[in-house]
Backbone as CSV, one residue per row, in Angstrom:
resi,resn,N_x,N_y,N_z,CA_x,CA_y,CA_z,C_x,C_y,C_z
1,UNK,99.119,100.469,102.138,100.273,100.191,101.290,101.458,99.845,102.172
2,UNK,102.326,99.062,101.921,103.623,98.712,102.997,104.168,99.141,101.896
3,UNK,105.159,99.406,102.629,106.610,100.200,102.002,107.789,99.150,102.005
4,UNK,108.059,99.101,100.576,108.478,97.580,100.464,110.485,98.217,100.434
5,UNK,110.743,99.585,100.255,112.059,100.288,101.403,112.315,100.901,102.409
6,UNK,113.317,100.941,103.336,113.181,101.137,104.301,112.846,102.494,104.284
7,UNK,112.075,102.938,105.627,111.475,103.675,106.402,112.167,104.986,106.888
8,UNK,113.066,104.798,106.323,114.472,106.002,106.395,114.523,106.993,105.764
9,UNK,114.045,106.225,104.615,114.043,107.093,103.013,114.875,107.202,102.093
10,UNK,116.194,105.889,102.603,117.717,106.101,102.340,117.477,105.191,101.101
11,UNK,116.345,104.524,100.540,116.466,103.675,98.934,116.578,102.330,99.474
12,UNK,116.966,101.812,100.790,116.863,100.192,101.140,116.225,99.469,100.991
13,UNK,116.114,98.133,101.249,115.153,97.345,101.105,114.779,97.117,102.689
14,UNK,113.509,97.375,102.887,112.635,97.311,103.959,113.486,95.860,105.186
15,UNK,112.888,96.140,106.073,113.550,94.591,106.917,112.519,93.848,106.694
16,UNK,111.305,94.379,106.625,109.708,93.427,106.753,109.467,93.094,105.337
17,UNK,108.962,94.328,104.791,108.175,94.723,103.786,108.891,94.237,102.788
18,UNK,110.425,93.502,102.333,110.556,93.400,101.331,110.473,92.084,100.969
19,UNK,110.141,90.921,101.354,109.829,89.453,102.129,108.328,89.621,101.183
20,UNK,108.135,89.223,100.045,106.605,89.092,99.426,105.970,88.085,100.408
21,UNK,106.980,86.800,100.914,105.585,86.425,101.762,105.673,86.247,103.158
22,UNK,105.985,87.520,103.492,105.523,88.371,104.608,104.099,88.658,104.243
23,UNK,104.524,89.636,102.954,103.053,90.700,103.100,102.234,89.623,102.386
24,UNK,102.106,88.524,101.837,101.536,87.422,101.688,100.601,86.871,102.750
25,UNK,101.325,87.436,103.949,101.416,85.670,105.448,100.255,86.806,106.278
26,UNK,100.814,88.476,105.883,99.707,89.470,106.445,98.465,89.702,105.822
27,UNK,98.558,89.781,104.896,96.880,89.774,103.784,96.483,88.609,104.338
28,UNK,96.721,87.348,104.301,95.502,86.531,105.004,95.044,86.464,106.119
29,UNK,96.349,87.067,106.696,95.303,87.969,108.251,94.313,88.395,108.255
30,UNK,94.132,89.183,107.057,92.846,90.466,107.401,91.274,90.300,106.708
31,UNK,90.563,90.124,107.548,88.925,89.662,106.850,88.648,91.295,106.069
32,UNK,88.653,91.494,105.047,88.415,92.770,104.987,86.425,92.452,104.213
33,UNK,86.138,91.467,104.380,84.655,91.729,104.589,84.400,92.105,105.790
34,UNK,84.419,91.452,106.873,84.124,92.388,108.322,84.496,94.002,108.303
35,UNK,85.788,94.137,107.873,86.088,95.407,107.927,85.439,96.408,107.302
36,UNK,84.504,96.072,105.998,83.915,96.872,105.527,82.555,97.131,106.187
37,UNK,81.717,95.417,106.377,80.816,95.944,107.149,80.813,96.601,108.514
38,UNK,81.739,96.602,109.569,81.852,96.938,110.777,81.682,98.476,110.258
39,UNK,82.391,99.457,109.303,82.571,101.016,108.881,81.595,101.167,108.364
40,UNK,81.451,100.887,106.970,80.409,100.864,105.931,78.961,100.450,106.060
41,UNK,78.785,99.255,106.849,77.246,98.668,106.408,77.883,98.026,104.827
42,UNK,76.698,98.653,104.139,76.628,98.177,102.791,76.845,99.425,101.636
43,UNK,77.762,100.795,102.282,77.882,101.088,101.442,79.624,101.419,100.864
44,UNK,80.171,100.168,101.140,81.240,99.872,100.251,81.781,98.346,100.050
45,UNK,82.374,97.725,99.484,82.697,96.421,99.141,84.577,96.394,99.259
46,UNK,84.530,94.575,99.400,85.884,94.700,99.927,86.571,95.385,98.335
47,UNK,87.989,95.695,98.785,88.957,95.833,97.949,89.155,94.474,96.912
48,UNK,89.192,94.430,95.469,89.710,93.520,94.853,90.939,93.720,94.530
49,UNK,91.811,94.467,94.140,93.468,94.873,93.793,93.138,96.542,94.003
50,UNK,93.952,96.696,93.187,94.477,98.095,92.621,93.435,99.129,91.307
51,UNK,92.386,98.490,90.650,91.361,99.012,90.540,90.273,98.871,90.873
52,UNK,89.227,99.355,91.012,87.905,99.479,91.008,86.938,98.528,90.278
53,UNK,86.260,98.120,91.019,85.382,97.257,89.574,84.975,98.250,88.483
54,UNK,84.552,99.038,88.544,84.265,99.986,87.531,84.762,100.341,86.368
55,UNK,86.322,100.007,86.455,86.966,99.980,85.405,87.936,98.419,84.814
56,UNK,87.559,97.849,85.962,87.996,96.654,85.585,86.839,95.452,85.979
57,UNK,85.814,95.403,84.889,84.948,94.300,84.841,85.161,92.584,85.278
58,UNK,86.356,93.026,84.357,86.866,91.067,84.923,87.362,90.674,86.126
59,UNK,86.990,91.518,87.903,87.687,91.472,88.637,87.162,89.485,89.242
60,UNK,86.424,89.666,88.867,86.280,88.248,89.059,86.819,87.097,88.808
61,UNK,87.467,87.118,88.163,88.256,86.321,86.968,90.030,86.259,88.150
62,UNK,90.138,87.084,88.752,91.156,87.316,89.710,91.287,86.415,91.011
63,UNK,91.967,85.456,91.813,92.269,84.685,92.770,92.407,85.817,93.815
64,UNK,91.916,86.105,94.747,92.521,87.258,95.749,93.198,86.451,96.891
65,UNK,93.854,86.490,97.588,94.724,86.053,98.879,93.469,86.393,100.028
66,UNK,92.964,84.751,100.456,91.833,84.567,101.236,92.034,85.178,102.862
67,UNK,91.134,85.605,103.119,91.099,85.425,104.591,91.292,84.200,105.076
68,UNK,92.454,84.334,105.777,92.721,82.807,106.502,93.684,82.943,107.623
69,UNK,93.845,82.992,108.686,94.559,83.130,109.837,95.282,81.685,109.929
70,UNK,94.111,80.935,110.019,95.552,79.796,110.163,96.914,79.579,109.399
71,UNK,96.481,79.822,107.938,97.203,79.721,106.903,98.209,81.233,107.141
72,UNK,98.364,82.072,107.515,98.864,83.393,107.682,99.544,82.907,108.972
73,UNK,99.372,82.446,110.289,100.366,82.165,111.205,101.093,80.568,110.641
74,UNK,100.730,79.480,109.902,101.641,78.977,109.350,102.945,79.400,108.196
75,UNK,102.488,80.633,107.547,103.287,81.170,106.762,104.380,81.699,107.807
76,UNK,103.901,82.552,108.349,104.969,83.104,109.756,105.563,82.287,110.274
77,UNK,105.019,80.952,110.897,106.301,80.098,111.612,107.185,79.713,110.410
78,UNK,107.057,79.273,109.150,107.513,78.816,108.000,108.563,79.407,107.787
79,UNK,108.264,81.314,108.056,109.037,81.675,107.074,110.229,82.400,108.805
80,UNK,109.912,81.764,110.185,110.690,81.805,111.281,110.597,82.904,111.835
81,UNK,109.295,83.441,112.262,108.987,84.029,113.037,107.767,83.589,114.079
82,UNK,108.625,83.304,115.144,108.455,82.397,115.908,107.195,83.401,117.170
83,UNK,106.092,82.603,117.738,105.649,83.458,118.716,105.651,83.185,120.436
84,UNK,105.661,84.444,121.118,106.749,83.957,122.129,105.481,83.377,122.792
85,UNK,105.064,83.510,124.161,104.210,83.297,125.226,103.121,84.594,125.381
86,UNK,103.323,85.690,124.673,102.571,86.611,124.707,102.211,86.740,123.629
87,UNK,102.336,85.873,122.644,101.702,85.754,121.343,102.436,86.777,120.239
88,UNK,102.930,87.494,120.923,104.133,88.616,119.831,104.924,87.553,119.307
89,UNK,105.316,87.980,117.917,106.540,86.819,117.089,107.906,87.829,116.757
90,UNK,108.575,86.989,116.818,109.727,87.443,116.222,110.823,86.561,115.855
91,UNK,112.157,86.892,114.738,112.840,86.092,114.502,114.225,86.404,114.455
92,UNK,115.341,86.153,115.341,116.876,86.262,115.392,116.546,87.559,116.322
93,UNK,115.970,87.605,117.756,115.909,88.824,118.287,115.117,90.052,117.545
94,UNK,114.575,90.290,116.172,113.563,90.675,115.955,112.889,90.820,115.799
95,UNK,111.629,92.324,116.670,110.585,91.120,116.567,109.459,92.017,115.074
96,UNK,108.443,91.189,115.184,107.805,91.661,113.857,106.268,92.968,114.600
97,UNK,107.104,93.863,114.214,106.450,95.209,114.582,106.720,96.252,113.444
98,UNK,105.385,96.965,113.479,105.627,97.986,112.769,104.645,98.715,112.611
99,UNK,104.850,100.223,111.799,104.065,101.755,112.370,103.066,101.323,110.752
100,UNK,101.761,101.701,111.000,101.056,102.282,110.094,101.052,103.664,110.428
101,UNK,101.058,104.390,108.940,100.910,106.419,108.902,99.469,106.047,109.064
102,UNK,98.743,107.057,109.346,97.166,107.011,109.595,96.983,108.574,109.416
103,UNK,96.221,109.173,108.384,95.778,110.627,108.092,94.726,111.312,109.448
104,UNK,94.920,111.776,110.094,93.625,112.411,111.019,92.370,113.153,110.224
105,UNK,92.730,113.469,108.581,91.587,114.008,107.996,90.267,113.079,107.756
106,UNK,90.818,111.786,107.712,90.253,110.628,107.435,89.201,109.828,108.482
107,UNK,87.977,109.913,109.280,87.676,109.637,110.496,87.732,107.790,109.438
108,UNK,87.393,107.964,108.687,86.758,106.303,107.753,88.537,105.719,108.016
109,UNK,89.535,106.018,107.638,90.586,105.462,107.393,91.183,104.834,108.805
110,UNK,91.087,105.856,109.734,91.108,105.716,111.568,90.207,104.522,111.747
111,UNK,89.265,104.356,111.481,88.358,103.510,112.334,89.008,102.101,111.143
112,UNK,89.070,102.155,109.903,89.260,101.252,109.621,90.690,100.526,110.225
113,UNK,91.427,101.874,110.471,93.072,101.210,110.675,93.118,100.836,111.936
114,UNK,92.162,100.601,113.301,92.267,100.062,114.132,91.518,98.898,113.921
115,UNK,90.532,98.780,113.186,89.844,96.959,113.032,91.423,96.294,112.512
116,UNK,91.954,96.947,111.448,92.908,96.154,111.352,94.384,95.922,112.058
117,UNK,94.478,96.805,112.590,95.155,96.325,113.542,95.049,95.650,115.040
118,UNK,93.783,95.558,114.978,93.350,94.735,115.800,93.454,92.783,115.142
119,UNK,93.405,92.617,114.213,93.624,91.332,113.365,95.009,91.512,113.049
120,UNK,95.867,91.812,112.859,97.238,91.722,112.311,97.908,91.552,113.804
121,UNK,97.937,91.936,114.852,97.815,91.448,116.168,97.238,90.009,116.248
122,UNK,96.563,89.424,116.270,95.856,88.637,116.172,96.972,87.089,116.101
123,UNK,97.962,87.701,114.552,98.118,86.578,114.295,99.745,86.871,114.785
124,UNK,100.071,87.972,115.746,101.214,87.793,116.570,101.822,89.382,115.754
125,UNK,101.592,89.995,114.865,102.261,91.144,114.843,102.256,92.086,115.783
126,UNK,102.952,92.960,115.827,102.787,94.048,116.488,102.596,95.626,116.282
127,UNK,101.538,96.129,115.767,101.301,97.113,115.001,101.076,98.537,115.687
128,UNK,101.534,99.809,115.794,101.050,100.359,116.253,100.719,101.676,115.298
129,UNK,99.450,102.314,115.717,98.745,103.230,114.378,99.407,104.306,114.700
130,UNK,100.218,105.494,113.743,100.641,106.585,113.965,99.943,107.084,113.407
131,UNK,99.023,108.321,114.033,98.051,109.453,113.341,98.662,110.614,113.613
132,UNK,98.824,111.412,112.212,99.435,112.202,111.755,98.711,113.492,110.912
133,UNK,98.606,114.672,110.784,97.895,115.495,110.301,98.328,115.423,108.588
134,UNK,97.212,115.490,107.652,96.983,115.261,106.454,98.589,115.959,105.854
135,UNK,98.575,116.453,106.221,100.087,117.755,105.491,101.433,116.358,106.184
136,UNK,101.869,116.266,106.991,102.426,114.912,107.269,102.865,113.795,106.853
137,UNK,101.162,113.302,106.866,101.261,112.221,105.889,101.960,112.421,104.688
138,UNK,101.222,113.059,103.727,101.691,113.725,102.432,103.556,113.479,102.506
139,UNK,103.747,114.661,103.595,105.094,114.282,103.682,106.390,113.313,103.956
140,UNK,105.683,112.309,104.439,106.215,111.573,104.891,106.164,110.426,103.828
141,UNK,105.244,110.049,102.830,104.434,109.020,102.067,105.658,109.447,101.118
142,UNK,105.642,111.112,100.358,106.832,112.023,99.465,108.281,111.303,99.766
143,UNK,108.492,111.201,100.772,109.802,110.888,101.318,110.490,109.470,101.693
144,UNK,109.124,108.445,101.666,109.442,107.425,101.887,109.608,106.636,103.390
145,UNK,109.452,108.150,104.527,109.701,107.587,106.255,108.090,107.086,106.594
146,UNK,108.055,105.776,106.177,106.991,105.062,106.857,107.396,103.723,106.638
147,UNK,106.523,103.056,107.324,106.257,101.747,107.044,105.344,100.778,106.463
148,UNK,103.966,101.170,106.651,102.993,101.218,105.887,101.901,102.213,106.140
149,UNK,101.161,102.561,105.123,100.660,103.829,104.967,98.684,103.455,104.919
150,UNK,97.736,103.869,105.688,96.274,103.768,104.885,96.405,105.195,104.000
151,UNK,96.601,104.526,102.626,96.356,105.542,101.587,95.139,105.719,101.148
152,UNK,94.823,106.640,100.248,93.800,106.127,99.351,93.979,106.759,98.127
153,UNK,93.564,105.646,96.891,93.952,105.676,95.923,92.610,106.183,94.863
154,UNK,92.576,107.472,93.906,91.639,107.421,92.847,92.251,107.193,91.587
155,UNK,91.431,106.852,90.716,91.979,106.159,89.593,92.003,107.118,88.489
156,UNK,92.047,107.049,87.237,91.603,107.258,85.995,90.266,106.787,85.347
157,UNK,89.172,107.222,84.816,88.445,105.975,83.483,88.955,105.192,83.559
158,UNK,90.381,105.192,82.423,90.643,103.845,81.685,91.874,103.134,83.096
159,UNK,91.850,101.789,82.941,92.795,101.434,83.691,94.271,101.710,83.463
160,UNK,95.367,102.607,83.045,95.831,102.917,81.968,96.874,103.178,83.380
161,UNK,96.043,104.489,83.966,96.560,104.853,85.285,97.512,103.976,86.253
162,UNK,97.500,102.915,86.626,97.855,101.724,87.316,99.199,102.183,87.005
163,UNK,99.785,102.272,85.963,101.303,102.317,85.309,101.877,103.372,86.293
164,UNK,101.100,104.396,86.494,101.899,105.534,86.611,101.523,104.942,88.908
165,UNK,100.874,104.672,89.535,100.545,104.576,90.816,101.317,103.473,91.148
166,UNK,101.425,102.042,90.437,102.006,100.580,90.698,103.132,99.975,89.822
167,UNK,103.504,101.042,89.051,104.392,100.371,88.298,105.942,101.277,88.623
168,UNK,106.798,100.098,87.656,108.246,100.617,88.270,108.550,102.158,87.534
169,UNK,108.409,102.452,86.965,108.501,103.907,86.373,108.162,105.038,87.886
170,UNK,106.767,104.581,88.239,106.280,105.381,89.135,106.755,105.411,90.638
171,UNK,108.619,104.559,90.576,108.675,104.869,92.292,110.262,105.242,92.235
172,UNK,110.325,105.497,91.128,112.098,105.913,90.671,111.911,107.944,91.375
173,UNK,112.772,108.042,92.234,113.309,109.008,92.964,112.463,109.413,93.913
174,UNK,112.764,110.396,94.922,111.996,111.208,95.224,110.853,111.826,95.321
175,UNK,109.354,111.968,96.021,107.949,111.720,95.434,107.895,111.511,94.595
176,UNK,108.129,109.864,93.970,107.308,109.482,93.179,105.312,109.090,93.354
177,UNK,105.089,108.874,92.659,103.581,108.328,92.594,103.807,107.143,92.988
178,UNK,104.382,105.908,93.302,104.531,104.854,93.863,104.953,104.698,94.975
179,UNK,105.241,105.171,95.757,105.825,105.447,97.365,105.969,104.561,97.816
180,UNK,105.460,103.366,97.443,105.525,102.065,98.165,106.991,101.704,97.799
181,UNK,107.129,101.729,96.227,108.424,101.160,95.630,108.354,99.614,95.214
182,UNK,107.021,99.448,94.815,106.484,98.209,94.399,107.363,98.189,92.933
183,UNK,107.767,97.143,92.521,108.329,97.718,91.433,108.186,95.895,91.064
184,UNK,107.856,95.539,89.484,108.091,93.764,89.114,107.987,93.897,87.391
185,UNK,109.575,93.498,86.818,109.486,93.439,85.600,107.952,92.635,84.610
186,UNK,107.779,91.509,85.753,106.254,90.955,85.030,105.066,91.549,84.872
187,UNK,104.925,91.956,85.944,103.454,93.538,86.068,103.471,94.225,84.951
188,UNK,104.583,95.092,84.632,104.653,95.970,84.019,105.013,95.952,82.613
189,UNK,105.299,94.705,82.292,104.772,93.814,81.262,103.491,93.763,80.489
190,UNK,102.811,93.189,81.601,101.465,92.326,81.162,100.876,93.554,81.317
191,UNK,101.312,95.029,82.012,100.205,96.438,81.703,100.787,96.669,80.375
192,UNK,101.600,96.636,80.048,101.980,97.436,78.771,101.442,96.461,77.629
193,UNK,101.370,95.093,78.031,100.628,94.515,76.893,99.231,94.204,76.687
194,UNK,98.586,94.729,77.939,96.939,95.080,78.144,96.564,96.485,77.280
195,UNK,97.575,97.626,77.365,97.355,98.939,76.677,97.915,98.759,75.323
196,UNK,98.581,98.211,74.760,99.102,97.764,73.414,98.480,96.493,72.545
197,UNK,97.462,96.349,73.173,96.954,94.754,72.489,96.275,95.657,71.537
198,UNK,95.715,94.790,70.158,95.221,95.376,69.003,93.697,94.839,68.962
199,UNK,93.184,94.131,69.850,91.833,94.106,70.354,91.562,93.676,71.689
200,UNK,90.084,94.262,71.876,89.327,94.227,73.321,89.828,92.936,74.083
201,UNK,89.633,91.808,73.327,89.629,90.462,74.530,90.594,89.989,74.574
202,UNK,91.731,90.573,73.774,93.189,90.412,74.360,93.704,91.243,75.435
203,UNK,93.194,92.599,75.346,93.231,93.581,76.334,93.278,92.855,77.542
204,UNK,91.629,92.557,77.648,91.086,91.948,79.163,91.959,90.699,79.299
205,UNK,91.876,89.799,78.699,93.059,89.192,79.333,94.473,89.258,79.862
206,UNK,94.946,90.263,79.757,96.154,91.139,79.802,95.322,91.619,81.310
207,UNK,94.458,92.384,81.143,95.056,92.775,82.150,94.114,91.543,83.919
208,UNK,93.944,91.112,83.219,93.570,89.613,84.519,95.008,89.316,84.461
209,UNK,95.970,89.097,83.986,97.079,88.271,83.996,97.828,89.361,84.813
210,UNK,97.471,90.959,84.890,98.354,91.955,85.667,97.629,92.080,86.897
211,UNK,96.210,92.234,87.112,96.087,92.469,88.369,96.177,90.737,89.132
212,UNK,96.311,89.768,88.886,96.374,88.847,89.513,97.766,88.802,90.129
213,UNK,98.797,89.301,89.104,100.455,89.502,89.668,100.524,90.460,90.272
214,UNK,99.653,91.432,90.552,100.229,92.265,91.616,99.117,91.975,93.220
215,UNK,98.433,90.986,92.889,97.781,90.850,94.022,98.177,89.851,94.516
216,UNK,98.959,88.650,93.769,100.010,87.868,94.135,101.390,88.240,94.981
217,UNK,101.672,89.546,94.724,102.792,90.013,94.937,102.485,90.739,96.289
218,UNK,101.386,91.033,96.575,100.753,91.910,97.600,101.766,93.182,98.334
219,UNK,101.735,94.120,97.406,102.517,95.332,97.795,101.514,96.169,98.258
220,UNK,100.299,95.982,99.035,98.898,96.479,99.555,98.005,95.805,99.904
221,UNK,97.224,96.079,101.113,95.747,95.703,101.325,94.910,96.572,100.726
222,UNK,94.671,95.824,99.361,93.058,96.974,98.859,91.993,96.473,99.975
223,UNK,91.840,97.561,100.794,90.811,97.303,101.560,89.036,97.066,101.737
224,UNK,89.210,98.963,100.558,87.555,98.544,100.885,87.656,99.674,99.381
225,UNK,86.233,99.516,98.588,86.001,100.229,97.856,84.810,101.041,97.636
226,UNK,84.842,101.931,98.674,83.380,102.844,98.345,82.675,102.912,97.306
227,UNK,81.452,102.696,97.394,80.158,103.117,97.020,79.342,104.432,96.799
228,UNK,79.426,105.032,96.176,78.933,106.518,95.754,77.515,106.422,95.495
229,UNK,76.982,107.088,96.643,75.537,106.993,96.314,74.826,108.445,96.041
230,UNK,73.767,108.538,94.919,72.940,109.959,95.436,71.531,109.670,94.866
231,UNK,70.733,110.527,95.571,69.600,110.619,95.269,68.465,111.782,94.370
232,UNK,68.110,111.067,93.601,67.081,111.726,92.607,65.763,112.396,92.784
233,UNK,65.002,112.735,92.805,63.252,112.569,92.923,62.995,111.358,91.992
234,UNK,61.989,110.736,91.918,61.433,109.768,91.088,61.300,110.368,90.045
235,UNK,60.565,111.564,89.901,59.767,111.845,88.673,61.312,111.250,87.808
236,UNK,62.140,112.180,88.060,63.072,112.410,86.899,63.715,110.723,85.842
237,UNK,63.520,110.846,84.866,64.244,109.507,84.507,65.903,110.024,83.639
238,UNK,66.316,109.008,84.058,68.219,109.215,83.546,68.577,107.906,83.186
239,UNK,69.356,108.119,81.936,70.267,106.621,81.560,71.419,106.047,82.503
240,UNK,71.297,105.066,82.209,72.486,104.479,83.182,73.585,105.686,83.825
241,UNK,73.783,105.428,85.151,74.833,106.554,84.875,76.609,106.191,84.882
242,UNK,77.215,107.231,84.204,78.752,106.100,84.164,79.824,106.352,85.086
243,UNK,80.459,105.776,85.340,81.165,105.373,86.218,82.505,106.808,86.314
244,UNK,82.572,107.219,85.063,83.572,108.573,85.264,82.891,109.473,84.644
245,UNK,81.537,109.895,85.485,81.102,111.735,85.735,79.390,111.083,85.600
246,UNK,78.887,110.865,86.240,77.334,111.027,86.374,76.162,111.717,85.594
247,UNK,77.371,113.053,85.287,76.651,114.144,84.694,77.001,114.080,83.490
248,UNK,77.940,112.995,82.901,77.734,113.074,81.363,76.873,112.877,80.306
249,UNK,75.504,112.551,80.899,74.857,112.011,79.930,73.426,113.026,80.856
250,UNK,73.426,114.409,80.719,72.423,115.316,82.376,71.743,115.768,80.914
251,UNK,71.673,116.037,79.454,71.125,116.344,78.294,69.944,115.181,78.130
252,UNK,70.261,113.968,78.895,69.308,113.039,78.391,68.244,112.923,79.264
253,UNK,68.456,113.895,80.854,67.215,113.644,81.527,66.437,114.038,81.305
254,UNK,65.247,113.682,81.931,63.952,114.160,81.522,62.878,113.509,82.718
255,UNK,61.634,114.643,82.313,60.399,114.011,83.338,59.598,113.890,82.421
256,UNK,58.471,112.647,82.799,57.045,112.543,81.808,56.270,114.100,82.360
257,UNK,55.670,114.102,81.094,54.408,115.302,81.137,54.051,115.346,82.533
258,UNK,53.386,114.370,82.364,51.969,114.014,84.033,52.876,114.187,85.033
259,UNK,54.242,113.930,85.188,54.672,114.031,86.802,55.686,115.045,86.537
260,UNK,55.163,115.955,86.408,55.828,117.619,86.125,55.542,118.416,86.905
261,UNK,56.158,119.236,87.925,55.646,120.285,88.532,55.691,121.283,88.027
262,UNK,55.439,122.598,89.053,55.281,124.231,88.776,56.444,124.156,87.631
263,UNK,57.939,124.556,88.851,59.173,124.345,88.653,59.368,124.044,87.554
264,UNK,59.004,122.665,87.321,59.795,122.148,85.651,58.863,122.458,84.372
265,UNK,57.996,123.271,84.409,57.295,124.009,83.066,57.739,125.277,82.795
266,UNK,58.578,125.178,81.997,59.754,126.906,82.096,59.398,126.992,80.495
């Protein structure tokens, strides 16, 4: 998440972070398919926005801000941040640097936050990872003294949640739930008219029209989205399982007769 006020905690507007295409010119920096496979393998997928596929089916339907480096150091000279001979940029004597918070509880968040700062370098930033003990972070995220943060975000079921994590309600004072301070009269719009529509396929369109504006707006790298895996015995058969609690539907399992052991004849 970049922290789109300053790093003080004093309510400003960021020097970097408040420049949408800054954090525009930085998202196409970052391959976050490599990044997942380099951590993960195959058991998580890149970030699409701010939910989960799980609760938001139509993520497809969404334009995401491509991996593209060339296009990300043309945005930077564009927008006059110039790079010197050591490939660092900067513009009017400043240069473009800045702290990611990094949790030490997190070994997944560490390893991811150096692939990426190894690419945000790349295209002339200057990033350096601050790792900080979980209680810290917390505090610091509460307060607003960062610059950008590897958070991680869980959701609700319904997409409903978003309002209260990305919307402007959620970054008014003092730990708020928005810490970033992402805040856009249009977003919060098109959520309130995704949860107020009077049927389903107005809904979904509502809310393609919200996560596309806030991934337009890029107040975050959704990075990567884990994969929850577990394992069964065969015998057992289970219905689909859903996406908020596994065990809601644990009345419907069952084993055939023939592949029954000791154990399961009670």
């Amino acid at each position: 998440a970049f922290n789109l006020r300053a790093a003080d905690g004093g309510g400003g507007a960021h020097p970097l972070f408040a420049d949408r295409e800054l954090r525009r010119a930085l998202t196409h920096a970052v391959d976050r398919e490599r990044l997942v496979r380099a951590v993960f393998d195959s058991l998580a997928r890149p970030g699409v926005g701010p939910l989960p596929r799980a609760v938001f089916p139509d993520w497809q339907q969404v334009t995401p801000l491509a991996h593209d480096p060339a296009r990300a150091r043309a945005l930077l000279d564009s927008l006059g941040w110039a790079a010197g001979p050591d490939g660092a940029r900067a513009r009017g004597g400043t240069p473009l640097a800045f702290r990611i918070l990094v949790p030490t509880s997190s070994t997944v968040r560490e390893r991811v936050a150096a692939l990426l700062q190894a690419q945000l370098n790349a295209v002339g930033a200057r990033v350096t990872l601050e790792r900080v003990d979980i209680g810290t972070f917390v505090e610091r995220q509460r307060d607003g003294r960062f610059d950008a943060a590897m958070g991680g975000w869980r959701v609700d079921p319904s997409p409903g949640g978003i309002r209260q994590t990305w919307g402007t309600p959620g970054n008014r004072g003092r730990g708020g739930s928005n810490p970033g301070g992402y805040a856009s009269a249009r977003f919060d719009a098109q959520v309130d008219s995704a949860l107020d529509a009077g049927d389903l396929a107005r809904s979904r369109r509502q809310w393609v029209r919200a996560i596309q504006t806030i991934v337009d707006d890029a107040p975050a790298l959704w990075l990567f989205e884990p994969t929850l895996v577990a394992g069964v015995h065969r015998r057992l058969r289970h219905p689909p399982l859903r996406a908020d609690g596994w065990w809601r539907e644990l009345d419907e399992w069952w084993i055939p007769m023939g592949e029954r052991i000791g154990r399961d004849r009670f």
